[in-house]
C-alpha positions as a Python dict, from the first residue, in 0.01 Angstrom:
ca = {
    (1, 'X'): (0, 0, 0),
    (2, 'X'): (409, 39, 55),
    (3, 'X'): (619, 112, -218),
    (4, 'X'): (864, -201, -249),
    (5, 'X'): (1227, -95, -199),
    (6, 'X'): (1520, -226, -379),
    (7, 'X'): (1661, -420, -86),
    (8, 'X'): (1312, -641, -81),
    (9, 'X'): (1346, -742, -392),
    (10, 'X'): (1726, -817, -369),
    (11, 'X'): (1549, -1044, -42),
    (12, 'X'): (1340, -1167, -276),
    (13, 'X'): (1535, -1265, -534),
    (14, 'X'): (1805, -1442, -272),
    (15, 'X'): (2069, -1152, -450),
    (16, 'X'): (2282, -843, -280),
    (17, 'X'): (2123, -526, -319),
    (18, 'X'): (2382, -384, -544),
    (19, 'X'): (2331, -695, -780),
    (20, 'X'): (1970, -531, -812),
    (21, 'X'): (2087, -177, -870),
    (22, 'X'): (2281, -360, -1140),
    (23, 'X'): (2001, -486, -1305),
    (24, 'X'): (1801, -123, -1289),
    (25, 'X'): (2146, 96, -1396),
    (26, 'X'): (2407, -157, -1633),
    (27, 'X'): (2192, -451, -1671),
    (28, 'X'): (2461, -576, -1987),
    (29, 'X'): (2687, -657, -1661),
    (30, 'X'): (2468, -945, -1511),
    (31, 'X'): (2405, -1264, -1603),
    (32, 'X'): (2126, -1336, -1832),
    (33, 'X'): (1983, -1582, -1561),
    (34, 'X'): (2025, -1353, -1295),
    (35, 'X'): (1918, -1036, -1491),
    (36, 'X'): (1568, -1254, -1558),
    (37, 'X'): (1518, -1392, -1206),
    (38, 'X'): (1549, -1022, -1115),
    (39, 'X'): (1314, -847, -1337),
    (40, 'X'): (1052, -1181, -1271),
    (41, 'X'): (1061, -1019, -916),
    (42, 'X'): (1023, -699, -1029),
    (43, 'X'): (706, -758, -1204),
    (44, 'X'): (551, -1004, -954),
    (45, 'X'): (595, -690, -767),
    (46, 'X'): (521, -394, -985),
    (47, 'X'): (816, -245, -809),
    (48, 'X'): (954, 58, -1073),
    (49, 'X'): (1268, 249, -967),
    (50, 'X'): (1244, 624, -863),
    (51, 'X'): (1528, 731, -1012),
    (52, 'X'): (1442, 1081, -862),
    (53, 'X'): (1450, 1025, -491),
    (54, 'X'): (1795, 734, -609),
    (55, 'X'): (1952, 1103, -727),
    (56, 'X'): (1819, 1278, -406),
    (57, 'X'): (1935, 1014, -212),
    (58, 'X'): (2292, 989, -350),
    (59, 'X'): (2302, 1398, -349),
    (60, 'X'): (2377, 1305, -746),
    (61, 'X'): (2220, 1353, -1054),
    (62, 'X'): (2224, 1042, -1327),
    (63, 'X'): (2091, 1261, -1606),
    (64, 'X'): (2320, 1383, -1904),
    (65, 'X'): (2223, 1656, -2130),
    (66, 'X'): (2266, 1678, -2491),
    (67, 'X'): (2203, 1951, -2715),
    (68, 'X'): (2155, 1888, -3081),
    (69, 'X'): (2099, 2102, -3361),
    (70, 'X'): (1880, 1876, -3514),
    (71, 'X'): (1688, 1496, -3501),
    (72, 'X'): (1665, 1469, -3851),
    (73, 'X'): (2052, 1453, -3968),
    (74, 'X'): (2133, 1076, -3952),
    (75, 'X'): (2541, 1215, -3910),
    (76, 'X'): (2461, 1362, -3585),
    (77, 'X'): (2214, 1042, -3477),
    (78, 'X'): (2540, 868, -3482),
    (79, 'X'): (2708, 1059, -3238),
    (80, 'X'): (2414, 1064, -3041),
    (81, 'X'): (2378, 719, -2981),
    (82, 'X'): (2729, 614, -2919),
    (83, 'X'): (2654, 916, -2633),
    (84, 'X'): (2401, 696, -2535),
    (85, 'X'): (2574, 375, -2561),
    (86, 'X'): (2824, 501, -2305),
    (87, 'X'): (2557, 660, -2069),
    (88, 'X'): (2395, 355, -2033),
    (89, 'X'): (2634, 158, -1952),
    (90, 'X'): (2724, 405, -1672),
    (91, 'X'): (2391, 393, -1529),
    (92, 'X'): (2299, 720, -1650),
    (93, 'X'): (2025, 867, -1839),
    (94, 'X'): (2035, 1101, -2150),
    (95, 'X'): (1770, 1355, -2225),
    (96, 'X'): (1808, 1483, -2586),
    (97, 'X'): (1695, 1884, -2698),
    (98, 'X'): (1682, 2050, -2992),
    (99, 'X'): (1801, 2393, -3054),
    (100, 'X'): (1672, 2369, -3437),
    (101, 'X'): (2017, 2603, -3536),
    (102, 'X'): (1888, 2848, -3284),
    (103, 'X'): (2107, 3026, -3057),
    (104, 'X'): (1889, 3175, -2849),
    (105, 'X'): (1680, 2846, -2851),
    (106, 'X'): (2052, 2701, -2724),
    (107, 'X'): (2097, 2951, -2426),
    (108, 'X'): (1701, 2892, -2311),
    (109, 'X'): (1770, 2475, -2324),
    (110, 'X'): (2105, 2539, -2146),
    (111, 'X'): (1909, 2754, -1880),
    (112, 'X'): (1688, 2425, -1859),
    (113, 'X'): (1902, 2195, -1792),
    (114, 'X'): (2123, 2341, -1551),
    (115, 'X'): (1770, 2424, -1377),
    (116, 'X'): (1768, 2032, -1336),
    (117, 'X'): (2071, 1985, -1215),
    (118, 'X'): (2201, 1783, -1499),
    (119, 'X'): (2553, 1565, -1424),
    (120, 'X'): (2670, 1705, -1719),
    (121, 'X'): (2596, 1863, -2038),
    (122, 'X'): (2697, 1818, -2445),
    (123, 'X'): (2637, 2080, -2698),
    (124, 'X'): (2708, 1921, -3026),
    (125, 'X'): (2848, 2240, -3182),
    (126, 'X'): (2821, 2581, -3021),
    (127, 'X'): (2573, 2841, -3214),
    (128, 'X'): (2656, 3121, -2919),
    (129, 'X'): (2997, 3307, -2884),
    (130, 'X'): (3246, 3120, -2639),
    (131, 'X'): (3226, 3378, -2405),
    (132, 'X'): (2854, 3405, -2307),
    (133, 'X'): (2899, 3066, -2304),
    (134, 'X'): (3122, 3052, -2048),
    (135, 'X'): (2896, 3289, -1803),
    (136, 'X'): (2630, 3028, -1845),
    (137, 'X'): (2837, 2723, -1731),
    (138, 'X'): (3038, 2946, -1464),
    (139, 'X'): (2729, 3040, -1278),
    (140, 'X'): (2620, 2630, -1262),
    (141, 'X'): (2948, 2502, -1271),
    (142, 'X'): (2823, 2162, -1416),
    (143, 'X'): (3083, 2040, -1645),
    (144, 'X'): (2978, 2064, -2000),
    (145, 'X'): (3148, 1922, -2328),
    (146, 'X'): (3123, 2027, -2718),
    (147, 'X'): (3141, 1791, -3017),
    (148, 'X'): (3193, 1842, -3347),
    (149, 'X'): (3409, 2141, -3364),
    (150, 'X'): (3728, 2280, -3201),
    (151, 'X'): (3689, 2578, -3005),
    (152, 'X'): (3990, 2872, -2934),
    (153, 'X'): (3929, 2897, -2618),
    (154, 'X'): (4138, 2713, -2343),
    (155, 'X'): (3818, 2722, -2110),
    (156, 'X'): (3607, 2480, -2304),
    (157, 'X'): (3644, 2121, -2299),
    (158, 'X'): (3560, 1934, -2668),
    (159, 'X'): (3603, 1633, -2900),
    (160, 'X'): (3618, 1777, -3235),
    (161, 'X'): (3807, 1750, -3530),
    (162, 'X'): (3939, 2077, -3768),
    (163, 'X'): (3623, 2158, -4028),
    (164, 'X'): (3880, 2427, -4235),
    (165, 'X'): (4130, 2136, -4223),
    (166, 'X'): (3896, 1883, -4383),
    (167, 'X'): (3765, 2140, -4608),
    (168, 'X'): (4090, 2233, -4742),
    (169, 'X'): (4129, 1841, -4801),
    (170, 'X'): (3863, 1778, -5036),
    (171, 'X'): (3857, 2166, -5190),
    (172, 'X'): (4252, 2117, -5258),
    (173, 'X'): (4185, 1750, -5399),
    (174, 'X'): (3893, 1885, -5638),
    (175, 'X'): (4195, 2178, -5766),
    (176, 'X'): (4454, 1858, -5798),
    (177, 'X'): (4210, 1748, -6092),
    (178, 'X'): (4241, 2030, -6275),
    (179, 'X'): (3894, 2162, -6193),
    (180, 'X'): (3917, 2575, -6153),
    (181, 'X'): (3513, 2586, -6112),
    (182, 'X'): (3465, 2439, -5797),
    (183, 'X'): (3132, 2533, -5604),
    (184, 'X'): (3069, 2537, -5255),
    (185, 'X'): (2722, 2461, -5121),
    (186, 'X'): (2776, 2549, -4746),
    (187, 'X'): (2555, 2600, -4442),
    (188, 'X'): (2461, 2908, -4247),
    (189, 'X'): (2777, 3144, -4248),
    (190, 'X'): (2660, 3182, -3873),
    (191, 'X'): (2736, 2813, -3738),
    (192, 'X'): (3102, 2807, -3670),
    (193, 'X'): (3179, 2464, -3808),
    (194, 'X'): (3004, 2608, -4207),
    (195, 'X'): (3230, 2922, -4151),
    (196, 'X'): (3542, 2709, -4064),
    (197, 'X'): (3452, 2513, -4407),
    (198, 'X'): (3434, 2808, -4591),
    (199, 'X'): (3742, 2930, -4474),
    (200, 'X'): (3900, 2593, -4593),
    (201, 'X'): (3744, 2621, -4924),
    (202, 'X'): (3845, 2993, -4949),
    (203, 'X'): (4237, 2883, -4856),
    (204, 'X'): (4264, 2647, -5121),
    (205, 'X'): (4147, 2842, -5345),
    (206, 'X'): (4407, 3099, -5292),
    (207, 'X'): (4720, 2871, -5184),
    (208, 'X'): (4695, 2726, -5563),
    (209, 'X'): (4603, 3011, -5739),
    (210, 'X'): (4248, 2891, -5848),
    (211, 'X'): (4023, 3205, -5848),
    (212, 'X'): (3716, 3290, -5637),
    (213, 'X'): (3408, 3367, -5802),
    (214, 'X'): (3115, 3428, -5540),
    (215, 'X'): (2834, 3310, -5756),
    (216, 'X'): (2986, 2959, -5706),
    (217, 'X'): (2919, 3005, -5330),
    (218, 'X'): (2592, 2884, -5246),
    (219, 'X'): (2435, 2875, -4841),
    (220, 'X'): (2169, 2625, -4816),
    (221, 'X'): (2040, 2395, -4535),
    (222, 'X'): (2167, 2049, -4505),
    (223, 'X'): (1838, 1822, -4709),
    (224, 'X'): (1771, 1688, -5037),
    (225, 'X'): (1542, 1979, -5140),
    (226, 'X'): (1792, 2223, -5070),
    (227, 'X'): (2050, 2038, -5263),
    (228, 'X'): (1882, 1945, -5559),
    (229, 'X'): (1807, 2362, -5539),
    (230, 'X'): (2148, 2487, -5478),
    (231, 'X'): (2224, 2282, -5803),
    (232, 'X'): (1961, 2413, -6004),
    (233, 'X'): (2090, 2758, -5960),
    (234, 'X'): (2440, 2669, -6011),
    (235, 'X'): (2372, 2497, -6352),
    (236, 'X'): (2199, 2817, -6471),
    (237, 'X'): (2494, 3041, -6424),
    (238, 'X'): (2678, 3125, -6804),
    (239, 'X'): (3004, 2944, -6637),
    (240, 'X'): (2874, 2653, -6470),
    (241, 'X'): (3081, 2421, -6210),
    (242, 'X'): (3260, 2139, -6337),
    (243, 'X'): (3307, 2017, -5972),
    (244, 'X'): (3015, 2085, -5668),
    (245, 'X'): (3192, 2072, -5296),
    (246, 'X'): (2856, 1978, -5062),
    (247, 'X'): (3011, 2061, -4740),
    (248, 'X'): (2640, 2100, -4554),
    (249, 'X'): (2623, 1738, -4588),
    (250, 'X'): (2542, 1426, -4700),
    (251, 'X'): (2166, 1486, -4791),
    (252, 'X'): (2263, 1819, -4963),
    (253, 'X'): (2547, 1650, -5150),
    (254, 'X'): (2279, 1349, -5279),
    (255, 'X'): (2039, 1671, -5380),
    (256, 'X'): (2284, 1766, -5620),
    (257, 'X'): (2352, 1457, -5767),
    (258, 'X'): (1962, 1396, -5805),
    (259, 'X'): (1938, 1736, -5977),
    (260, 'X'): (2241, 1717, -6211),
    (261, 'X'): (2073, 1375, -6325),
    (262, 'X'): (1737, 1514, -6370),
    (263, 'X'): (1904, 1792, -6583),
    (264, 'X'): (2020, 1459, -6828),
    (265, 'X'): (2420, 1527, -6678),
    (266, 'X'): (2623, 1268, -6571),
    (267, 'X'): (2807, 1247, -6256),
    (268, 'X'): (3134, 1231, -6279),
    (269, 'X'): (3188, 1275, -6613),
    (270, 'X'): (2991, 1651, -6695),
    (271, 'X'): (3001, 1716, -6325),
    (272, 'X'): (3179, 1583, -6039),
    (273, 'X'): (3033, 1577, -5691),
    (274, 'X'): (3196, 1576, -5353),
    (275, 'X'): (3046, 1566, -4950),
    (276, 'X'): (3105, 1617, -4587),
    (277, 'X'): (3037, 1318, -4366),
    (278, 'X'): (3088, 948, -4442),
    (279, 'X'): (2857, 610, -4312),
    (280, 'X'): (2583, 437, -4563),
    (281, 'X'): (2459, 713, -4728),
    (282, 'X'): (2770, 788, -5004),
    (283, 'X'): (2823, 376, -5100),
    (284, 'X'): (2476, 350, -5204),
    (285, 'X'): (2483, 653, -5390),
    (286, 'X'): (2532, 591, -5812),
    (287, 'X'): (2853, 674, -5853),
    (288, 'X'): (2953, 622, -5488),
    (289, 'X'): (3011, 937, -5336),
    (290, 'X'): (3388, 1151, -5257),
    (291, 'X'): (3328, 1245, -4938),
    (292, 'X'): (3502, 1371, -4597),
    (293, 'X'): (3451, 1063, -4323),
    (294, 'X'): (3426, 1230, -3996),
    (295, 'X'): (3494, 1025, -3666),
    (296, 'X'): (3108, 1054, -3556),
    (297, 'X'): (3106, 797, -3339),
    (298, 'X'): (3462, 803, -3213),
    (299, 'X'): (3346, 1140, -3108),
    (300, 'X'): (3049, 1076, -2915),
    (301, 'X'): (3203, 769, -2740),
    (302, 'X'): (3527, 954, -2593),
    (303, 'X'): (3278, 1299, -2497),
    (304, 'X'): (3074, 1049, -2271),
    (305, 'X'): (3361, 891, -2152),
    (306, 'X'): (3553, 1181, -2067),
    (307, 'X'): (3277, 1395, -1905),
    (308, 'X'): (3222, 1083, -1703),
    (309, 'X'): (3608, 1128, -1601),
    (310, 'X'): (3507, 1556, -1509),
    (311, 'X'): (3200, 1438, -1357),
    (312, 'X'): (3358, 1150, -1118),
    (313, 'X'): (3643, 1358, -986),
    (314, 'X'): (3466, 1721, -1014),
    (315, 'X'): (3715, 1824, -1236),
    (316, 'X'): (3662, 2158, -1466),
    (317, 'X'): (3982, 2135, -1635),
    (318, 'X'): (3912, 2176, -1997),
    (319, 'X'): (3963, 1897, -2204),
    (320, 'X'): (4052, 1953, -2595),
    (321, 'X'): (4043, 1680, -2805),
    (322, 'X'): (4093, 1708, -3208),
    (323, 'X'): (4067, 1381, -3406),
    (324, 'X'): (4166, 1320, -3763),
    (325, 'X'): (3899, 1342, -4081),
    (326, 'X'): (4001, 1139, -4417),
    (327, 'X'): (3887, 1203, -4757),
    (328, 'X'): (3751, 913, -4910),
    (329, 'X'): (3778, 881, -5259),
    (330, 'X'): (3482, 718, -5460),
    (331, 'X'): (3378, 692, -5811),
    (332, 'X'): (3203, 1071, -5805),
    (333, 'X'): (3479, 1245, -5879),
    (334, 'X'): (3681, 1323, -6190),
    (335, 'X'): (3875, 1560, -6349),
    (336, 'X'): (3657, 1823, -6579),
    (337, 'X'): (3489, 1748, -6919),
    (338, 'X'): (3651, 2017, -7130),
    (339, 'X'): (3390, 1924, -7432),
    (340, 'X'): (3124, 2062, -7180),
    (341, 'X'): (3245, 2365, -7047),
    (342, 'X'): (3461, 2618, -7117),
    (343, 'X'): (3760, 2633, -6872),
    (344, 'X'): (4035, 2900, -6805),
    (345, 'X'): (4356, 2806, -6958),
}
């Protein structure tokens, strides 16, 4: 039996051809009567769009790829889907991979994309040095984007904002209440967007005179567990924190808070707690949580747009965007309980 082809059922349905292609690519652009009568005709049918021999046909690929360090993270879910939002209403499709904070696991997926012949691809964050990078993309010469982070290199294009700026924010608001033990539960020294907030942390610190103490520096993954760990530890040491910087995350930040509870502490007034990323998570927290709000979906929005923009016009002109952060301040955060621990005059 025939395959149907998209001009029968724009015959069918008494509509143009690129009416149909509507309804298969940016269906939110018809209307709902139209969109209805077209997909009743589609069914009657069991007509199903090859979007494969549609990209042969064209000599164009309607596939994005985006590369995520992890599913799991509801901050970078956000990103993702206003990716997605955008994609879709360009007609194209966007397969997701995980490099699980990998960086050879990032090259390989890379590798299998271009292999596809991907329109274009988004890392969200880079985990490899810019320059081997750069080989990888040269040799395809798909255009590629990066989110999350800012990258010193005039060869890549991104929409980021400045992680040691942000960091800085909240480390040099936590010293502006008086607190002089301020710990830092950060991520893998080895992801550039941890080391730029450790580097903010670490320039606060010295630009008002507040001094570092290493065994305030904890590197933990970005859950509960690992929060609720990284606090343990800290409230052991002889000189425990008055204030606890989560810069991981959100779910490390509510780990600590959980953990300086079960320990019968209060937060703010023993211990005050601060994150890194801002949506549902910090007002439902009890006190509502100090955090850094990050333009997550701002972000993902203008990286689709834009590699839309590099893909339309073959353009490999880098692209550097940096948006602004703000530091939200909530109820978890006050200056330090004297009564409780002993502080440096």
């Amino acid at each position: 039996m025939a395959r149907v082809t998209m001009k029968e059922i724009a015959s069918m349905a008494s509509v143009s051809t690129m009416t149909v292609s509507r309804a298969v690519h940016s269906p939110h652009l018809l209307q709902p009567a139209t969109l209805q009568l077209i997909q009743r005709v589609m069914k009657r049918t069991n007509y199903v769009y090859d979007a494969i021999a549609g990209d042969l046909s064209k000599q164009k690929s309607s596939i994005i790829g985006l590369i995520t360090p992890t599913i799991r993270v509801p901050i970078f879910a956000e990103t993702t889907y206003a990716i997605q939002e955008i994609a879709q209403e360009r007609g194209y499709f966007v397969i997701i991979s995980n490099s699980n904070y990998d960086a050879a696991q990032e090259l390989s997926l890379i590798s299998l994309l271009q292999q596809r012949r991907v329109a274009g691809l988004i890392l969200t964050g880079i985990l490899n040095d810019p320059e081997t990078l750069i080989e990888y993309f040269d040799l395809s010469e798909i255009p590629f984007m990066v989110t999350w982070e800012t990258v010193d290199d005039n060869r890549f294009s991104y929409i980021g904002f400045d992680n040691f700026k942000a960091a800085f924010a909240m480390s040099g608001y936590l010293i502006g209440l008086k607190h002089q033990r301020i710990a830092l539960v950060i991520g893998d020294q080895n992801i550039r967007r941890y080391h730029r907030r450790y580097k903010g942390y670490l320039a606060a610190l010295e630009k008002y005179g507040v001094p570092y103490d290493s065994s305030l520096v904890v590197e933990r993954n970005n859950s509960i567990i690992e929060g609720m760990e990284a606090a343990n530890r800290l409230l052991t040491l002889e000189r425990p924190p008055t204030a606890v910087f989560g810069a991981t995350g959100l779910p490390v930040s509510m780990g600590v808070m959980v953990a300086i509870r079960e320990k019968g502490l209060n937060v703010p007034r023993d211990i005050s707690v601060a994150g890194f990323g801002d949506f549902d998570i910090p007002t439902i927290c009890d006190p509502q949580l100090t955090t850094i709000k990050s333009p997550v979906n701002e972000m993902g929005k203008l990286a689709m747009k834009v590699l839309f923009e590099m893909i339309e016009k073959g353009d490999r002109d880098a692209r550097q965007y940096c948006l602004e952060t703000e530091l939200v301040i909530r109820g978890s955060c006050t200056g330090p309980d004297n009564s409780r621990f002993y502080i440096d005059p």
